[in-house]
Structures are given as structure tokens and as C-alpha cells.
RODO-2510 file (C-alpha; in nm, 4 decimals, decimal comma):
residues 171
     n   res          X          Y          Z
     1     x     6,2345     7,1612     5,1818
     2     x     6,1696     6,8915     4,9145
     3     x     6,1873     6,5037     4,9784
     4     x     6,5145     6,4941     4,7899
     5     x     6,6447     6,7605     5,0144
     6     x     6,5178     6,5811     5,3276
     7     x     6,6535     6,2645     5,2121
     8     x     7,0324     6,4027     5,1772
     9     x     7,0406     6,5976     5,5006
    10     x     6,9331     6,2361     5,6899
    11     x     7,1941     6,0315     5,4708
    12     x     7,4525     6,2928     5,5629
    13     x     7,4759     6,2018     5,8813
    14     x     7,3654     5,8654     5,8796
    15     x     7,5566     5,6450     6,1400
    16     x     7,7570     5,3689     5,9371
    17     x     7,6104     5,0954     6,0951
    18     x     7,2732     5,0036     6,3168
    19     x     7,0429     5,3086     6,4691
    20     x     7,2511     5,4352     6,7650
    21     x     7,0852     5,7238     6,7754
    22     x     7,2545     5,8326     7,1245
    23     x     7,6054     5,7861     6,9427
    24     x     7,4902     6,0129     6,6463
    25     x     7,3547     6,3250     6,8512
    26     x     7,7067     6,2596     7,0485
    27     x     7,9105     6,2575     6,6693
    28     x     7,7153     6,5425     6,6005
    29     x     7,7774     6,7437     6,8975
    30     x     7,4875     6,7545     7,0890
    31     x     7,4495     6,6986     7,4415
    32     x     7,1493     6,4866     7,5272
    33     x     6,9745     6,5012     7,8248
    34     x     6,6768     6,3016     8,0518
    35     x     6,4674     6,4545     8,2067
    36     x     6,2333     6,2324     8,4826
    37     x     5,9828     6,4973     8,5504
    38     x     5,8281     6,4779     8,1974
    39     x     5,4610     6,4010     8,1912
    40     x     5,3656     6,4635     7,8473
    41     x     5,6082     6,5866     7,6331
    42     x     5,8787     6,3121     7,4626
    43     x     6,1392     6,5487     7,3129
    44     x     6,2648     6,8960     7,3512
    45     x     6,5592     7,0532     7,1252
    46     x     6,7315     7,3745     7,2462
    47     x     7,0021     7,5802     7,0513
    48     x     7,1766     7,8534     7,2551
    49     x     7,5079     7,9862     7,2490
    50     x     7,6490     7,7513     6,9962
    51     x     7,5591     7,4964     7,2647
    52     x     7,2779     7,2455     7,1040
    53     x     7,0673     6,9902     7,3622
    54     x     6,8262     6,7391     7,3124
    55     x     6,5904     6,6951     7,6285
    56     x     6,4485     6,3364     7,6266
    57     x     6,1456     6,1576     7,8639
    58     x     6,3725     5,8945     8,0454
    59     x     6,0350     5,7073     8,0085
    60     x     6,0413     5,6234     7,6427
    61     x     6,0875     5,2447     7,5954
    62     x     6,3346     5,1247     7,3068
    63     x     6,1191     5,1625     6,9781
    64     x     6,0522     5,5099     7,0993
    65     x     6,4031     5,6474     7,1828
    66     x     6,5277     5,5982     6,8564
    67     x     6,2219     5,7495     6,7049
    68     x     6,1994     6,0835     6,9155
    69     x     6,5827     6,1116     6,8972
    70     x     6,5762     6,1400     6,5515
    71     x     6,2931     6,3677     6,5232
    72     x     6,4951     6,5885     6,7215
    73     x     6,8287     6,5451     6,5368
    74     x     6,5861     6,6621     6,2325
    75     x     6,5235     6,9787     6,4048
    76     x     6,9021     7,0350     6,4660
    77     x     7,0064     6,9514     6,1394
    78     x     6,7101     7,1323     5,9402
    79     x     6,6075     7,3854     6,2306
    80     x     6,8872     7,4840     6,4029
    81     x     6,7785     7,8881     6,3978
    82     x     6,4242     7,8334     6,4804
    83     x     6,5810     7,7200     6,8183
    84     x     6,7748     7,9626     6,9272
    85     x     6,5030     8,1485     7,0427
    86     x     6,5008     7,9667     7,3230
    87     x     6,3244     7,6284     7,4020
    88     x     6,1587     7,5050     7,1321
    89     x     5,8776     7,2679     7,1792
    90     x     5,7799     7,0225     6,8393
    91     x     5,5728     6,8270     6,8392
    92     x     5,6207     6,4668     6,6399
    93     x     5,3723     6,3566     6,3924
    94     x     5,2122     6,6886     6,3306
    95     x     5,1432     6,6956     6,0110
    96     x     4,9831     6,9908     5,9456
    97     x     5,3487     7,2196     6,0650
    98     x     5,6006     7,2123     5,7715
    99     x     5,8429     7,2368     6,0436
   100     x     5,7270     6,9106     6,2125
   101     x     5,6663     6,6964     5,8424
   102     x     6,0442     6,7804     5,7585
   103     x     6,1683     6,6876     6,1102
   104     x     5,9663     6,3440     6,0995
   105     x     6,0562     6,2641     5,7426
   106     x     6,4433     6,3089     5,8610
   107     x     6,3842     6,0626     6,1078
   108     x     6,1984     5,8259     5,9193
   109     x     6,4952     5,8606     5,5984
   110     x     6,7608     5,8144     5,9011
   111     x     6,6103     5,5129     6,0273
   112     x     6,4567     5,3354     5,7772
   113     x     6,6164     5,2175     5,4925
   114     x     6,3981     5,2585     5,1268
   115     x     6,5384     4,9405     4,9991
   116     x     6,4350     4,7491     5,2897
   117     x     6,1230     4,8936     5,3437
   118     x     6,0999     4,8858     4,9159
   119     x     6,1324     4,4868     4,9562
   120     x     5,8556     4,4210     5,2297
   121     x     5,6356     4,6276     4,9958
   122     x     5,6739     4,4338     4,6868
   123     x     5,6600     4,0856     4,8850
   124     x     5,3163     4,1692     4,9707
   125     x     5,3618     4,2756     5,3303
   126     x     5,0842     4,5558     5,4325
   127     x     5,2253     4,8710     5,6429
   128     x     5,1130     4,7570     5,9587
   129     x     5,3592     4,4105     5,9194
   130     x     5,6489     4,6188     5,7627
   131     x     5,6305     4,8565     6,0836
   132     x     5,6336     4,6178     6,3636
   133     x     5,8798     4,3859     6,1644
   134     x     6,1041     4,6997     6,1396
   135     x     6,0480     4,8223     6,4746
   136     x     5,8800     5,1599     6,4239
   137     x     5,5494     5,3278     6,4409
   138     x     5,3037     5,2753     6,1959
   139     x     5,2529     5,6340     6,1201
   140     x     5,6583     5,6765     6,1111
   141     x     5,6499     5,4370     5,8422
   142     x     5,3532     5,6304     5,6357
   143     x     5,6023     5,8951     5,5981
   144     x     5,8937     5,7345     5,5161
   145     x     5,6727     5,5283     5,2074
   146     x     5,4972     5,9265     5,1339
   147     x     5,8629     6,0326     5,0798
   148     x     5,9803     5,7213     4,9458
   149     x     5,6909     5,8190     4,6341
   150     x     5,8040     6,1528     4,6250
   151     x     6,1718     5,9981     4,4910
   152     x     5,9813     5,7605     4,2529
   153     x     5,9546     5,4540     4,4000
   154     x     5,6613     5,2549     4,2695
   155     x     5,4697     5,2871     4,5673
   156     x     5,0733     5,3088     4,6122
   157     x     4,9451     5,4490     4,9606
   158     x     4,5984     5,4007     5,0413
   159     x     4,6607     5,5164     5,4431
   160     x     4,7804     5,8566     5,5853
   161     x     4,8884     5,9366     5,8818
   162     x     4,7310     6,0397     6,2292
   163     x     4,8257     6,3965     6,2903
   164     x     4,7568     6,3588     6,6133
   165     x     4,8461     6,0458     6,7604
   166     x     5,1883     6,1556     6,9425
   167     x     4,9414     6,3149     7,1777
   168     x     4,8121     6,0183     7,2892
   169     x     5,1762     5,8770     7,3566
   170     x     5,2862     5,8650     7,7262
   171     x     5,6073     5,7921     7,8246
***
């Protein structure tokens, strides 16, 4: 799916106002669950029956909810039939899975808005700044400004990001 593509799907069903991200899954129909028993793994979506669940670390702290939550609303708004196999691991920040880019570049479209982000860019601010100042993580943000040059904003990236730090995350 191409950035433009990406980008509608998130602004579809992007929430009015602020990043309730609990709210959304809810408006969307899906039933969100915690799970306490996680050790390792931050998100889960399932699609069976026509019933869709997000399984969620009741560890992650309040930068990371939003950002896992999303990732998974990206798989049930892009991914739906991939899931209905059964339980569907993905893995966030993988970079190197199609499937995983187009679920974190969701996420990053539905929580980050380009003309903020746009605005800390041309004031001078570096990525690092923009991403604590907006409350997400750094490598979050390296997709959102990838896709953000895929539309045509005058944007020059001189960092990628870490395909594999998720895996160093623990909830």
C-alpha cells in the first residue's frame, strides 16, 4: 500500500479530537483486552468470527499505550484477513515486513499530525526534540517524517530507523 493510501486509511478514522486511542478501537468495534501475564510481547490483534480484539501488556506506561494501540488498529484496519487465521503476532517497528511498515506508518499518520511535526522541522528542532516534545518514540517519528516525504513535504532525513528496537522494549 502506498503512503497516500496509508495516510487516508489513518485519517479515516481519526478521533476528532486528542489521541484516545482506547475510545477509537471502542468506535471502531473492537474489544480491547489486558493481559498481565505478558512478558515480552506489547500487542496482539485477533480477528475471528466477525469478532475483532486487541490484546494489550497492562504494563505499557502512557507514551506506549497509545503507540502499540495504534499499531494494532493499523492491522485491523489494513490487515483484517491476515488475522483471521487465528492469533496473529506483529511485531512493531519491523521494518523489513511490509505488513509491519504499513501498520506502523498508520499509527504514526493517526497520531502525529504532518503540520505539527512539519513546523518543529522547519524551526530547526532535530528528531530526537520533535519526538520527546510530541510524546512518541524516536523511531515512530522516523516513519511518520519517511512518509511525510513520500507526500512531498520538503523534508531531508539523514536517520532511519532501528528495525529492531521494539525487542528491546519491556513492558
Amino acid at each position: 500500500m502506498d503512503s497516500l493510501k496509508l495516510y487516508q486509511a489513518a485519517q479515516q478514522v481519526k478521533p476528532a479530537a486528542g489521541h484516545d486511542m482506547l475510545t477509537l478501537a471502542k468506535d471502531l468495534g473492537i474489544c480491547v483486552e489486558f493481559a498481565d501475564d505478558y512478558k515480552h510481547l506489547l500487542g496482539m490483534y485477533f480477528n475471528k468470527w466477525h469478532h475483532r480484539f486487541i490484546f494489550l501488556n497492562s504494563r505499557l506506561d502512557e507514551d506506549w499505550l497509545p503507540m502499540v494501540l495504534a499499531h494494532e488498529i493499523g492491522h485491523d484496519q489494513l490487515h483484517r484477513e491476515l488475522a483471521k487465521t487465528g492469533l496473529q503476532e506483529f511485531e512493531l517497528f519491523r521494518m523489513n515486513n511490509r505488513t509491519e511498515y504499513e501498520a506502523n506508518a498508520f499509527a504514526a499518520h493517526l497520531l502525529l499530525d504532518s503540520d505539527e511535526v512539519y513546523h518543529y522541522v522547519r524551526a530547526g528542532e532535530d528528531v530526537a526534540s520533535i519526538s520527546q516534545r510530541m510524546h512518541t518514540n524516536i523511531n515512530l517519528m522516523l516513519i511518520k517524517m519517511r512518509e511525510m516525504v513520500s507526500l512531498g513535504y520538503d523534508l531531508r532525513l539523514t536517520d532511519t530507523a532501528d528495525s529492531h528496537f521494539f525487542k528491546n522494549v519491556r513492558a
